[in-house]
Structures are given as C-alpha cells and as structure tokens.
PQR file of N, CA, C, O and H, with PARSE charges and radii, in Angstrom:
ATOM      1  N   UNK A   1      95.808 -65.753 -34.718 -0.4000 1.5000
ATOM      2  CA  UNK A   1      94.970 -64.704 -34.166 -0.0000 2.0000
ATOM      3  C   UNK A   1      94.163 -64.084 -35.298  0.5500 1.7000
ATOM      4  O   UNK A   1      94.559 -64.095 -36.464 -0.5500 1.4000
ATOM      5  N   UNK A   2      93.058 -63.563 -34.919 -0.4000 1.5000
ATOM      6  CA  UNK A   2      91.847 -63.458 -36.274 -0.0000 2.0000
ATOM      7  C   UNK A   2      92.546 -61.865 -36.355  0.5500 1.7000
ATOM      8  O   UNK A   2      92.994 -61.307 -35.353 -0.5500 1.4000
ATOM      9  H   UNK A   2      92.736 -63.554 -33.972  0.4000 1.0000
ATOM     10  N   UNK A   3      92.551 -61.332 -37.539 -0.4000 1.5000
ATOM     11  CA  UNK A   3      93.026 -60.157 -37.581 -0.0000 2.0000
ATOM     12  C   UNK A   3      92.272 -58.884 -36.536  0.5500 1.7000
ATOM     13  O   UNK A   3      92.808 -57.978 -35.898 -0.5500 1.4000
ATOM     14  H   UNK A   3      92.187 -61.785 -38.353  0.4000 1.0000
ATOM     15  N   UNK A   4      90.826 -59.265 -36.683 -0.4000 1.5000
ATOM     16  CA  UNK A   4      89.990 -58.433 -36.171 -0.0000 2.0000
ATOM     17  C   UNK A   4      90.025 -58.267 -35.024  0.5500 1.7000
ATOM     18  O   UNK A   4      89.569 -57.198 -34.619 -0.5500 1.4000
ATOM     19  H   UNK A   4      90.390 -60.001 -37.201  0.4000 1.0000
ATOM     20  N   UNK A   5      90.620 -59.323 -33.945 -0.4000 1.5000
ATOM     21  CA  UNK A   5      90.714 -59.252 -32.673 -0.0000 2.0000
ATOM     22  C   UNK A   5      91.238 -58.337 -32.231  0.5500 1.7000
ATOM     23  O   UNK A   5      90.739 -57.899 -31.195 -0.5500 1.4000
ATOM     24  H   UNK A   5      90.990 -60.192 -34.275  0.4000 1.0000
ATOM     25  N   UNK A   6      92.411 -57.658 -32.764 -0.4000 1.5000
ATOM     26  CA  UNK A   6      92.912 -56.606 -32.145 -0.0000 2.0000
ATOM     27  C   UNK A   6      92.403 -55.257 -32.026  0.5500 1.7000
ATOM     28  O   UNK A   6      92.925 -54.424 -31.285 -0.5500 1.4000
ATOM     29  H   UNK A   6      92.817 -58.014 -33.606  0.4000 1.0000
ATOM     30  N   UNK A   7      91.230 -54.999 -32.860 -0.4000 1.5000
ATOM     31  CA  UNK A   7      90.207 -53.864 -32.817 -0.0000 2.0000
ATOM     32  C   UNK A   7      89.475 -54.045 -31.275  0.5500 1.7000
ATOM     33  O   UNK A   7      89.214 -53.066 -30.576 -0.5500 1.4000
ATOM     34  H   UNK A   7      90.806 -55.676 -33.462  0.4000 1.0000
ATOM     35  N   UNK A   8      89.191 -55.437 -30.862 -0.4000 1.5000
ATOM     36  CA  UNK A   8      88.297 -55.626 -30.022 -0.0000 2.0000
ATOM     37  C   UNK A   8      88.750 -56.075 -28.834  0.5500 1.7000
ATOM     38  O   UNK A   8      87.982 -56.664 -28.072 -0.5500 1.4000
ATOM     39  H   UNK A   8      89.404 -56.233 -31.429  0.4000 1.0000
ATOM     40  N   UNK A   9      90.335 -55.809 -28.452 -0.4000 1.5000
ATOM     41  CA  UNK A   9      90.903 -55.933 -27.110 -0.0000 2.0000
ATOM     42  C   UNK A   9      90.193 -54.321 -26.152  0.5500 1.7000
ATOM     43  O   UNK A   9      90.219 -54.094 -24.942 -0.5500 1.4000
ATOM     44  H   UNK A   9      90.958 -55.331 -29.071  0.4000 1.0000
ATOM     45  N   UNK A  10      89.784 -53.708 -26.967 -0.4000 1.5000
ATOM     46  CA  UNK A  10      89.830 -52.710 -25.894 -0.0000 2.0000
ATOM     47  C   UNK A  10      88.531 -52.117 -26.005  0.5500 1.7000
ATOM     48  O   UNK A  10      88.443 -51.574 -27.106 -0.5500 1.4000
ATOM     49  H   UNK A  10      89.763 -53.892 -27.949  0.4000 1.0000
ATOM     50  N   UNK A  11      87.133 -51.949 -25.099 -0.4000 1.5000
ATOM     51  CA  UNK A  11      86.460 -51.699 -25.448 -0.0000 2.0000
ATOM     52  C   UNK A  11      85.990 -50.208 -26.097  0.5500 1.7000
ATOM     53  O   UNK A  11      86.501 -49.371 -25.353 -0.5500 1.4000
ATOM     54  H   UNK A  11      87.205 -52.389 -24.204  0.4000 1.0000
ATOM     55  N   UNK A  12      85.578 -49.832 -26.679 -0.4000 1.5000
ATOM     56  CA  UNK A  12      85.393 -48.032 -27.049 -0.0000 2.0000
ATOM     57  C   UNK A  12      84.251 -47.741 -27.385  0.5500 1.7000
ATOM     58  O   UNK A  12      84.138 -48.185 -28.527 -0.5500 1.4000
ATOM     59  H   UNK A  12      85.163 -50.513 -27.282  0.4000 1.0000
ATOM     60  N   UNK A  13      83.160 -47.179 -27.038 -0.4000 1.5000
ATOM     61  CA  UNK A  13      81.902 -47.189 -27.314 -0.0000 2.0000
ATOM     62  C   UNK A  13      81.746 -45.567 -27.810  0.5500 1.7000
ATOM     63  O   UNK A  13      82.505 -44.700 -27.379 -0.5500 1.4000
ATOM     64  H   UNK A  13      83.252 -46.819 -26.109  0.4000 1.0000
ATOM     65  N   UNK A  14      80.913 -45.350 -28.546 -0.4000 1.5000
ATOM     66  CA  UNK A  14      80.822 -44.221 -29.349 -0.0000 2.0000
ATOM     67  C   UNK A  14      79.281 -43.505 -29.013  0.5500 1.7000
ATOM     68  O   UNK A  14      78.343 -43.693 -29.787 -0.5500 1.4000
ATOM     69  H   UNK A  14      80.296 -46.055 -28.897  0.4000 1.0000
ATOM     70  N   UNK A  15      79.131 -42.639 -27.733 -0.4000 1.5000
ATOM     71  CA  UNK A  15      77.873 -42.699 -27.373 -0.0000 2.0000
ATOM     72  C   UNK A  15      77.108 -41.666 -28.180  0.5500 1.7000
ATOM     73  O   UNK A  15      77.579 -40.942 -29.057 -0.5500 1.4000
ATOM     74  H   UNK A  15      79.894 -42.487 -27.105  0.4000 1.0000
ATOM     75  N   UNK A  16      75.985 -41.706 -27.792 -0.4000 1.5000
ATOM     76  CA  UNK A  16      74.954 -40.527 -28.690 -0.0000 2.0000
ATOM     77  C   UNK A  16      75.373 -39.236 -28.946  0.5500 1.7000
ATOM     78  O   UNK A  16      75.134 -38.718 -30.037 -0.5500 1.4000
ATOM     79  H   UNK A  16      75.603 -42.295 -27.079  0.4000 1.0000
ATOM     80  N   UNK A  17      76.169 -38.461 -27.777 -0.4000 1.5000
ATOM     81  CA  UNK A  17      75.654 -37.116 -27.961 -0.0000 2.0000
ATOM     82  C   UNK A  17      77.363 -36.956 -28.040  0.5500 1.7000
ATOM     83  O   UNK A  17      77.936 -36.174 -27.281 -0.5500 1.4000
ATOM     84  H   UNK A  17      76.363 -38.882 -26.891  0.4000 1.0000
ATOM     85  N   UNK A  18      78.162 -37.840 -29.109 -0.4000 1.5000
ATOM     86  CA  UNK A  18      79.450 -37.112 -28.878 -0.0000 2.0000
ATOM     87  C   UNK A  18      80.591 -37.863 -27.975  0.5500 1.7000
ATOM     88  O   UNK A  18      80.240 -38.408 -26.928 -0.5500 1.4000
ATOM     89  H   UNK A  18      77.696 -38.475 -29.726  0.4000 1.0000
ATOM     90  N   UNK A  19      82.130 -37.889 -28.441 -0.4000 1.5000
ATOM     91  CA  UNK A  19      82.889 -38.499 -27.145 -0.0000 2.0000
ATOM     92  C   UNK A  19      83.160 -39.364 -27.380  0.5500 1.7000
ATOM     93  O   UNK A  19      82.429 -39.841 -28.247 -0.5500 1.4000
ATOM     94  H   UNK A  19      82.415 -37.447 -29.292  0.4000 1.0000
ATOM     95  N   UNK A  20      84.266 -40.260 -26.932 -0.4000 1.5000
ATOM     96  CA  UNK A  20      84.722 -41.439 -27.089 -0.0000 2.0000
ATOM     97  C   UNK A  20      84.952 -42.067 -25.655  0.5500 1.7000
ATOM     98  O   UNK A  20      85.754 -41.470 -24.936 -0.5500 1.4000
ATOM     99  H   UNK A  20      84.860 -39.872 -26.227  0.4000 1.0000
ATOM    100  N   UNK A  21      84.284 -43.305 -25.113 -0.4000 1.5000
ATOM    101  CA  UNK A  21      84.604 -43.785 -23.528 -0.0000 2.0000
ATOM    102  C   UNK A  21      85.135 -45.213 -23.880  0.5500 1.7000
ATOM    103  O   UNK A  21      85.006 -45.882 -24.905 -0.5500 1.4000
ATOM    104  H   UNK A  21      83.633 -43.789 -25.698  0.4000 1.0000
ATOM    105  N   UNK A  22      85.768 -45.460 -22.706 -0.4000 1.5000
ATOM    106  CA  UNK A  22      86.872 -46.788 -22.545 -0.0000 2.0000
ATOM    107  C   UNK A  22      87.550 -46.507 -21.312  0.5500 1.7000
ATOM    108  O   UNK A  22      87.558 -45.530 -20.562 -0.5500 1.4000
ATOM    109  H   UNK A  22      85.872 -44.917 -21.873  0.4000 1.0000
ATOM    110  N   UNK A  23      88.190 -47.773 -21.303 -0.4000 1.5000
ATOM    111  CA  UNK A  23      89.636 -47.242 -20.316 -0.0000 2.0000
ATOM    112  C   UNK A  23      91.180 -46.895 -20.794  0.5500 1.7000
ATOM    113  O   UNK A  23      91.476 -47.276 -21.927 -0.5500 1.4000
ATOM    114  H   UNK A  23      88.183 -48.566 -21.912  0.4000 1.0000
ATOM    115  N   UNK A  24      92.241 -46.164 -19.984 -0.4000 1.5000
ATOM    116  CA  UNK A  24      93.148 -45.969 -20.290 -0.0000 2.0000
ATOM    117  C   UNK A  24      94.098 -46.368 -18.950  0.5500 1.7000
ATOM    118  O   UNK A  24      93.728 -45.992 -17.838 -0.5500 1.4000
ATOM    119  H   UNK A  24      92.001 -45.854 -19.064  0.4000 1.0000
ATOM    120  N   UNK A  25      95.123 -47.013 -19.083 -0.4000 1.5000
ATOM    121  CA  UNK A  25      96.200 -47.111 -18.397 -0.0000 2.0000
ATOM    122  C   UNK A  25      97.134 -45.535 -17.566  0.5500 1.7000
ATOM    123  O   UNK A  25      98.064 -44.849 -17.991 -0.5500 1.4000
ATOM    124  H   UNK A  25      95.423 -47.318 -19.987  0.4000 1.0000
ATOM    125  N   UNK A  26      96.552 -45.487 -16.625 -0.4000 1.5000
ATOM    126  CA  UNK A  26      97.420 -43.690 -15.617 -0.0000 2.0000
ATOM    127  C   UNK A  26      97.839 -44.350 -14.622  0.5500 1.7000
ATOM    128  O   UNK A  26      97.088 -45.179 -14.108 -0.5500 1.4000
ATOM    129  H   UNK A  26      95.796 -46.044 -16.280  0.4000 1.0000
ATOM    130  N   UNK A  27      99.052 -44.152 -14.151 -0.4000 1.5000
ATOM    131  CA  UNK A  27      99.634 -43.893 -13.020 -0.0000 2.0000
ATOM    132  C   UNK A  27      98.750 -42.835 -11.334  0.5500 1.7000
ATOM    133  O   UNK A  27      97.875 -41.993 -11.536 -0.5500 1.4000
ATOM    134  H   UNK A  27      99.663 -43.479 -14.569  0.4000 1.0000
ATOM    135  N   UNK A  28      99.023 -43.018 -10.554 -0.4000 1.5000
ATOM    136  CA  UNK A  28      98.359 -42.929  -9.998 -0.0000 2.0000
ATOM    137  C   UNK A  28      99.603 -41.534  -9.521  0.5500 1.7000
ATOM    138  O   UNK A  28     100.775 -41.785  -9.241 -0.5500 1.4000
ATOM    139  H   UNK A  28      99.734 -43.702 -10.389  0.4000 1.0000
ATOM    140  N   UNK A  29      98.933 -39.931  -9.525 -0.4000 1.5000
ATOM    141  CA  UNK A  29     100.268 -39.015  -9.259 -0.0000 2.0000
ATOM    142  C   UNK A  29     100.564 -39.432  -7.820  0.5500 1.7000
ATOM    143  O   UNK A  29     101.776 -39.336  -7.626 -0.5500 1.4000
ATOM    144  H   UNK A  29      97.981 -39.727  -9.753  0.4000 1.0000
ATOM    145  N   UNK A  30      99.937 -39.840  -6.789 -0.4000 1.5000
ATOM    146  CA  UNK A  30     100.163 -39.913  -5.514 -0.0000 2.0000
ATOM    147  C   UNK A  30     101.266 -40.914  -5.345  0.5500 1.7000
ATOM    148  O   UNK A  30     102.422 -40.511  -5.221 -0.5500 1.4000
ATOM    149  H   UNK A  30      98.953 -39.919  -6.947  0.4000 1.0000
ATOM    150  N   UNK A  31     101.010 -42.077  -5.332 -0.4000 1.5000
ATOM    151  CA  UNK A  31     101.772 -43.497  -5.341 -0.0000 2.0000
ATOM    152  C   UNK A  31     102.265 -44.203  -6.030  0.5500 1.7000
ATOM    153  O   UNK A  31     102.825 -45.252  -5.713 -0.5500 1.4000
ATOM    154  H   UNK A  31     100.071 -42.405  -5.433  0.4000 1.0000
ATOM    155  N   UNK A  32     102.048 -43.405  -7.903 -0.4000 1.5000
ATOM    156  CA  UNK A  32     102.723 -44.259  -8.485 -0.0000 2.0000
ATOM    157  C   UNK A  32     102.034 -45.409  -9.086  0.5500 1.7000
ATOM    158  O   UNK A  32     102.520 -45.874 -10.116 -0.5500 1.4000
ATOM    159  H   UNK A  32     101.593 -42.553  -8.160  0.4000 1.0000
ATOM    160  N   UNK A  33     100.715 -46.061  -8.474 -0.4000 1.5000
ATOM    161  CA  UNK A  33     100.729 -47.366  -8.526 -0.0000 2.0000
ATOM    162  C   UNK A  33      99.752 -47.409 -10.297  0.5500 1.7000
ATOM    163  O   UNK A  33      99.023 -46.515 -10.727 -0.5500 1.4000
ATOM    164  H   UNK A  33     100.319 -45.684  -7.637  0.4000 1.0000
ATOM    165  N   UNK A  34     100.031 -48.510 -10.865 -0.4000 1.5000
ATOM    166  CA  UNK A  34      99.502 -48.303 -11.670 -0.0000 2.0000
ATOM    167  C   UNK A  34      97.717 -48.862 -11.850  0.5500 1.7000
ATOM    168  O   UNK A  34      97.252 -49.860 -11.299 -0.5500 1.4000
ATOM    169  H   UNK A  34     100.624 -49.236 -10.516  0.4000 1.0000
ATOM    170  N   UNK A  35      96.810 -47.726 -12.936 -0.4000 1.5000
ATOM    171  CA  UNK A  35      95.440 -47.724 -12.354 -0.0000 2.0000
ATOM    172  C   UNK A  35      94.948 -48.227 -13.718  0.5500 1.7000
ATOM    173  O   UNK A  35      95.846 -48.274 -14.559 -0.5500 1.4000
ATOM    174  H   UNK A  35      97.188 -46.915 -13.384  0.4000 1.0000
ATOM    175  N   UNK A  36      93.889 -48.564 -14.082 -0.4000 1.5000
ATOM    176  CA  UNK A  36      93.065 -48.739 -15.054 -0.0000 2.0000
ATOM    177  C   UNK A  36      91.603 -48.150 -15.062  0.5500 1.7000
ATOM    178  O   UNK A  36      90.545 -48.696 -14.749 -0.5500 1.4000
ATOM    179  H   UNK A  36      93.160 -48.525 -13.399  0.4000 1.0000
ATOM    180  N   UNK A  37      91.903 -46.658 -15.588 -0.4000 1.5000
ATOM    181  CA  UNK A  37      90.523 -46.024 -15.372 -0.0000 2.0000
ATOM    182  C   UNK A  37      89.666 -45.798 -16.546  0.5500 1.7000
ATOM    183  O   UNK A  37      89.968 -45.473 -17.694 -0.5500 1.4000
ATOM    184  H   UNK A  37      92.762 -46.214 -15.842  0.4000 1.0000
ATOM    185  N   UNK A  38      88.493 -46.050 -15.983 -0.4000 1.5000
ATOM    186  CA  UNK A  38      87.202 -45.454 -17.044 -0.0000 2.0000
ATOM    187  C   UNK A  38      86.939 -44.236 -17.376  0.5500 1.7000
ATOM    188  O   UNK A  38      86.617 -43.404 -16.527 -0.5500 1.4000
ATOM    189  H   UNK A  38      88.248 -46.314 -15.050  0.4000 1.0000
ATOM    190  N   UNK A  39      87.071 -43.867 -19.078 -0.4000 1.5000
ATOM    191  CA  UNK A  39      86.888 -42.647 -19.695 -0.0000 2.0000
ATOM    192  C   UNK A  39      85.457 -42.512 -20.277  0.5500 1.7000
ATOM    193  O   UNK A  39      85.043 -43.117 -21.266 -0.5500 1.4000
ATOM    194  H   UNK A  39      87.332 -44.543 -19.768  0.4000 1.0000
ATOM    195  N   UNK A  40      84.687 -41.531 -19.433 -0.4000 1.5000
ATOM    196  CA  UNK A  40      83.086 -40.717 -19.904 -0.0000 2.0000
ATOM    197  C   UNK A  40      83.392 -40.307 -20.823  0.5500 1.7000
ATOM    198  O   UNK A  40      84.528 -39.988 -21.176 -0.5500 1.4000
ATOM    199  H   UNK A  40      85.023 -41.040 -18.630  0.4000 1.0000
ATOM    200  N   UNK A  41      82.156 -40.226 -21.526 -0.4000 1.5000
ATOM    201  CA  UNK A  41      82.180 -39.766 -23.115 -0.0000 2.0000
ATOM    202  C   UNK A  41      81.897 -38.176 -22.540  0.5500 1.7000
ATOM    203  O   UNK A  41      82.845 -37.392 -22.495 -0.5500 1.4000
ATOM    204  H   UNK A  41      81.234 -40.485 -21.239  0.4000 1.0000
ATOM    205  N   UNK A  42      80.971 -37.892 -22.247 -0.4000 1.5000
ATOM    206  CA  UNK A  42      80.261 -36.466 -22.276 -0.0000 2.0000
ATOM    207  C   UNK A  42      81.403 -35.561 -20.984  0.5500 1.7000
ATOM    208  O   UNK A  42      81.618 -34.349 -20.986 -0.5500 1.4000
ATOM    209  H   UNK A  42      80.201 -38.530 -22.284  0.4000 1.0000
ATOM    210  N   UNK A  43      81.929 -36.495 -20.070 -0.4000 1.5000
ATOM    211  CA  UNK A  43      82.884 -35.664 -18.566 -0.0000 2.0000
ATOM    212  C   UNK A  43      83.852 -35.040 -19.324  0.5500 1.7000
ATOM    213  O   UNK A  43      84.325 -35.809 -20.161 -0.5500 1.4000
ATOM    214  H   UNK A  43      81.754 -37.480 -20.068  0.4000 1.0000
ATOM    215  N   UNK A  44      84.358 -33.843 -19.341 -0.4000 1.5000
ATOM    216  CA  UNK A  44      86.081 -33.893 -19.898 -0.0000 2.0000
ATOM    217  C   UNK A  44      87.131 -33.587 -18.449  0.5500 1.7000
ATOM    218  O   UNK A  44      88.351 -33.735 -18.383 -0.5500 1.4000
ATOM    219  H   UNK A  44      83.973 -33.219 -18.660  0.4000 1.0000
ATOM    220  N   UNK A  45      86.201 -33.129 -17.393 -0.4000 1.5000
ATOM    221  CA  UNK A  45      87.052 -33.499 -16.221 -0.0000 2.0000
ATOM    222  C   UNK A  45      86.539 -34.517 -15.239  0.5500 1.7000
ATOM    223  O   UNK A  45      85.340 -34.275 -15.106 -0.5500 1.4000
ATOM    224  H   UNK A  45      85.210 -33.009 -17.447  0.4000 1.0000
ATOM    225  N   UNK A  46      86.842 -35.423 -14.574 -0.4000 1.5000
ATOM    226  CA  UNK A  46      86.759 -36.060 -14.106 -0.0000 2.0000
ATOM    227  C   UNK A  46      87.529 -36.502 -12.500  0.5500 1.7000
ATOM    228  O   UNK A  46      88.757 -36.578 -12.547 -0.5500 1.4000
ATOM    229  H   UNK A  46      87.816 -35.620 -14.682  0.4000 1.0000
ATOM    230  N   UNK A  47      87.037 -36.713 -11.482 -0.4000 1.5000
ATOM    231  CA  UNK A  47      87.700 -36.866 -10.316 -0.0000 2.0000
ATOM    232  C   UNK A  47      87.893 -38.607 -10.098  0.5500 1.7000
ATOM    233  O   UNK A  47      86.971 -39.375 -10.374 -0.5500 1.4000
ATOM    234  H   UNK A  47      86.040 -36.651 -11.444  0.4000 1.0000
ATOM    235  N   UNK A  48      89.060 -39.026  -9.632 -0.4000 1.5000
ATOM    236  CA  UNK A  48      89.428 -40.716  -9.374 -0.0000 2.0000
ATOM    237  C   UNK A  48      89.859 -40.781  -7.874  0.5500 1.7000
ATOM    238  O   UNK A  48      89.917 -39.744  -7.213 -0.5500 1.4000
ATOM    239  H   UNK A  48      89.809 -38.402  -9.408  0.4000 1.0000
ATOM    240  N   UNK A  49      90.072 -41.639  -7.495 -0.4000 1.5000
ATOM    241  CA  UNK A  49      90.141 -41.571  -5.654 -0.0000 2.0000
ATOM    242  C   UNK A  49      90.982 -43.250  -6.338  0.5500 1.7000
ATOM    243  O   UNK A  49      90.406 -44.028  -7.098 -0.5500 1.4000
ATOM    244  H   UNK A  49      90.025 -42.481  -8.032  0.4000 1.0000
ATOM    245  N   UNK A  50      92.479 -43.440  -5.773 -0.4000 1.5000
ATOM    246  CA  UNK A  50      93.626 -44.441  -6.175 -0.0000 2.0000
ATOM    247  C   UNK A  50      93.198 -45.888  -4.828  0.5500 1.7000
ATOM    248  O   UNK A  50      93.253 -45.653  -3.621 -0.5500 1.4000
ATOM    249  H   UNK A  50      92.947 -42.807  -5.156  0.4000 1.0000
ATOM    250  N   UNK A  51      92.904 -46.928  -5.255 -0.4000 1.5000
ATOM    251  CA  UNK A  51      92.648 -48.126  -4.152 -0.0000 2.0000
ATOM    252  C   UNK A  51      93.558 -47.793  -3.343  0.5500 1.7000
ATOM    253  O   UNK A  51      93.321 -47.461  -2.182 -0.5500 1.4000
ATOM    254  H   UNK A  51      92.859 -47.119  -6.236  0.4000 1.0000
ATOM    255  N   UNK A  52      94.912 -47.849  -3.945 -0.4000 1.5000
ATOM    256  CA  UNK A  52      96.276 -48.156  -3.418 -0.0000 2.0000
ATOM    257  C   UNK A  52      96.287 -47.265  -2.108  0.5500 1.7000
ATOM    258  O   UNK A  52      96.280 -47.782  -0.990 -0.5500 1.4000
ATOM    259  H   UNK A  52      95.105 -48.119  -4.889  0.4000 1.0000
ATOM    260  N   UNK A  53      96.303 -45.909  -2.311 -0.4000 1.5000
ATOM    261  CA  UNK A  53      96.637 -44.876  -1.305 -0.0000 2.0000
ATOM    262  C   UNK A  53      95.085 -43.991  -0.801  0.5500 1.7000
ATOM    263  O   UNK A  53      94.759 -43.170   0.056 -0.5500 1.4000
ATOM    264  H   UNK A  53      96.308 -45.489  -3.218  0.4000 1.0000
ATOM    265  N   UNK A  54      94.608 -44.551  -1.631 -0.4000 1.5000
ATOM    266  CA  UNK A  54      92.973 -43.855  -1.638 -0.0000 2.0000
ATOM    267  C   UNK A  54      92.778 -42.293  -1.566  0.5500 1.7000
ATOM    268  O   UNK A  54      91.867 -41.594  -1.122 -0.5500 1.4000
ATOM    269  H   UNK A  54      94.873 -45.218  -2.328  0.4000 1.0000
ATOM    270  N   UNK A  55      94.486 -41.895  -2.426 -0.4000 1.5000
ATOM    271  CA  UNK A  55      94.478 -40.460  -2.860 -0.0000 2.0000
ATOM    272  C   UNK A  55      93.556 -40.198  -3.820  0.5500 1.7000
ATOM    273  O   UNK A  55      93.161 -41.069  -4.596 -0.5500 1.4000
ATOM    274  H   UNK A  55      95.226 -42.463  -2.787  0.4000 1.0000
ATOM    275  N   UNK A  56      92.967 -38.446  -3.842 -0.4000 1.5000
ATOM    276  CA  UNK A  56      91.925 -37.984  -4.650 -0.0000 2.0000
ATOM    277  C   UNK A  56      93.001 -37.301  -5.856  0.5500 1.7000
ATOM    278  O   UNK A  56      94.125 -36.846  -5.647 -0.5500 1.4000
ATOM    279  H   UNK A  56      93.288 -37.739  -3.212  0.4000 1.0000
ATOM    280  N   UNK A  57      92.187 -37.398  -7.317 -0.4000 1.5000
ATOM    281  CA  UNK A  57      93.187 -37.193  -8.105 -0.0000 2.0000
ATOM    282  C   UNK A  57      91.920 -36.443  -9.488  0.5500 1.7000
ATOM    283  O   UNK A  57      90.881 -36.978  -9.874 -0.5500 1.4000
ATOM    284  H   UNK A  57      91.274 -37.767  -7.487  0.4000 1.0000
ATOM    285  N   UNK A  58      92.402 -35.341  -9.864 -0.4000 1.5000
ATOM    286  CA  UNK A  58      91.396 -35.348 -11.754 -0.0000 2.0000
ATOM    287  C   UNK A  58      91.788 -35.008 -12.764  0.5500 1.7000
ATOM    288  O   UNK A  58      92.348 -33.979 -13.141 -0.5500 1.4000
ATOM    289  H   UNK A  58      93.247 -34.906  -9.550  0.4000 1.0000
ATOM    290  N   UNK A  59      91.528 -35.784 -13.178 -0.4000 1.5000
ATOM    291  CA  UNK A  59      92.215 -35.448 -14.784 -0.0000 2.0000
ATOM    292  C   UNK A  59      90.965 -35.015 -15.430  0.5500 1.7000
ATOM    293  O   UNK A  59      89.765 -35.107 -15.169 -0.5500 1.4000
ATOM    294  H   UNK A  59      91.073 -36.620 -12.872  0.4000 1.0000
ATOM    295  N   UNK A  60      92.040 -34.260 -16.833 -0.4000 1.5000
ATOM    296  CA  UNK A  60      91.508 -33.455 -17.757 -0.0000 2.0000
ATOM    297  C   UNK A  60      91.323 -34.624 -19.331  0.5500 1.7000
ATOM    298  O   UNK A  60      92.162 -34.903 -20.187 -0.5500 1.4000
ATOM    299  H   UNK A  60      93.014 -34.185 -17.045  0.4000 1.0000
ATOM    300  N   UNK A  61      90.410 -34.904 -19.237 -0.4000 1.5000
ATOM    301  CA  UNK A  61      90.483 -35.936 -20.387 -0.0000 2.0000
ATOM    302  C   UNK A  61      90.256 -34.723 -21.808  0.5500 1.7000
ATOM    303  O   UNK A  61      90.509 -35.316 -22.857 -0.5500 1.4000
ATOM    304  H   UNK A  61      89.729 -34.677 -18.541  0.4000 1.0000
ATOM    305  N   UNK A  62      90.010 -33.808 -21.964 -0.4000 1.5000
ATOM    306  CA  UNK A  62      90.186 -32.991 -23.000 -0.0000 2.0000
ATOM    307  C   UNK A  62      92.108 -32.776 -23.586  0.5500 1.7000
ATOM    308  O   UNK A  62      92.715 -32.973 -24.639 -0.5500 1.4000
ATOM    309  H   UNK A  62      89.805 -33.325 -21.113  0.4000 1.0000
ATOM    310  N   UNK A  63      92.320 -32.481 -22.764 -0.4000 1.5000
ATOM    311  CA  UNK A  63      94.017 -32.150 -23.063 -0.0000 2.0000
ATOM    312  C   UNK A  63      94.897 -32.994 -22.788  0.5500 1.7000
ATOM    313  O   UNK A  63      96.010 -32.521 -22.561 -0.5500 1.4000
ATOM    314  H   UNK A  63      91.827 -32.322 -21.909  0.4000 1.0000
ATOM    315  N   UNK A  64      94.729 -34.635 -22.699 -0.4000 1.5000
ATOM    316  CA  UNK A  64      95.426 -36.088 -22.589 -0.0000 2.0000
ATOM    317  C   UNK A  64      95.074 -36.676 -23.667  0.5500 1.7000
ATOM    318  O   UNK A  64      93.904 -36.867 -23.998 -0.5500 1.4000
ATOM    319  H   UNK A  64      93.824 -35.019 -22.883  0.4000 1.0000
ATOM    320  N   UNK A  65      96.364 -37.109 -24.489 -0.4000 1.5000
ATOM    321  CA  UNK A  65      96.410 -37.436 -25.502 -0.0000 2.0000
ATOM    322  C   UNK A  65      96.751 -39.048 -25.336  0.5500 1.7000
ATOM    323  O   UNK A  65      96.878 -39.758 -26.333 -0.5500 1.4000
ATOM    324  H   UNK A  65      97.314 -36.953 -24.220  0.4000 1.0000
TER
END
C-alpha cells in the first residue's frame, strides 16, 4: 500500500471561506441504523432526514468532535 493512500481514503476539502467538509460515520438517534453523512464547511447546524426510518434529525457539527 503506497503510504500516501491513507491520507486519501477520505475525502476533505478545505473550502474558501473557512471549515472543513467530508463525511463522517453517525448513527442514526431514531433507529440506530448506521448513516454516512456529508459535513458543510460554512453549516455548523445542519438537518438529516435517516433512509432507514425517514426520521428528521440535526446535528451540531460545531460541538462534535
């Protein structure tokens, strides 16, 4: 495996005005099920709606570490 590859499993883009976006691995609080969601650079709250249960859900991407 090229060493560098492991920088580049996950995408992270560093946009203009500030912020870091990608995805992160959350649980879904409703069902449990597990989600793979997209993190906005500029949003720090954000609303998700789960396939699974098609519960409404938002996280605080400021205070998730």
């Amino acid at each position: 495996m090229d060493p560098l590859e492991y920088f580049f499993q996950e995408e992270i883009i560093f946009p203009e005005h500030g912020g870091v976006t990608g995805t992160r691995d959350e649980p879904c609080p409703h069902c449990h099920a597990p989600l793979h969601l997209p993190i906005p650079g500029r949003l720090l709250r954000v609303t998700y709606h789960c396939p699974h249960c098609e519960g409404a859900f938002e996280i605080d991407w400021s205070v998730t570490d």
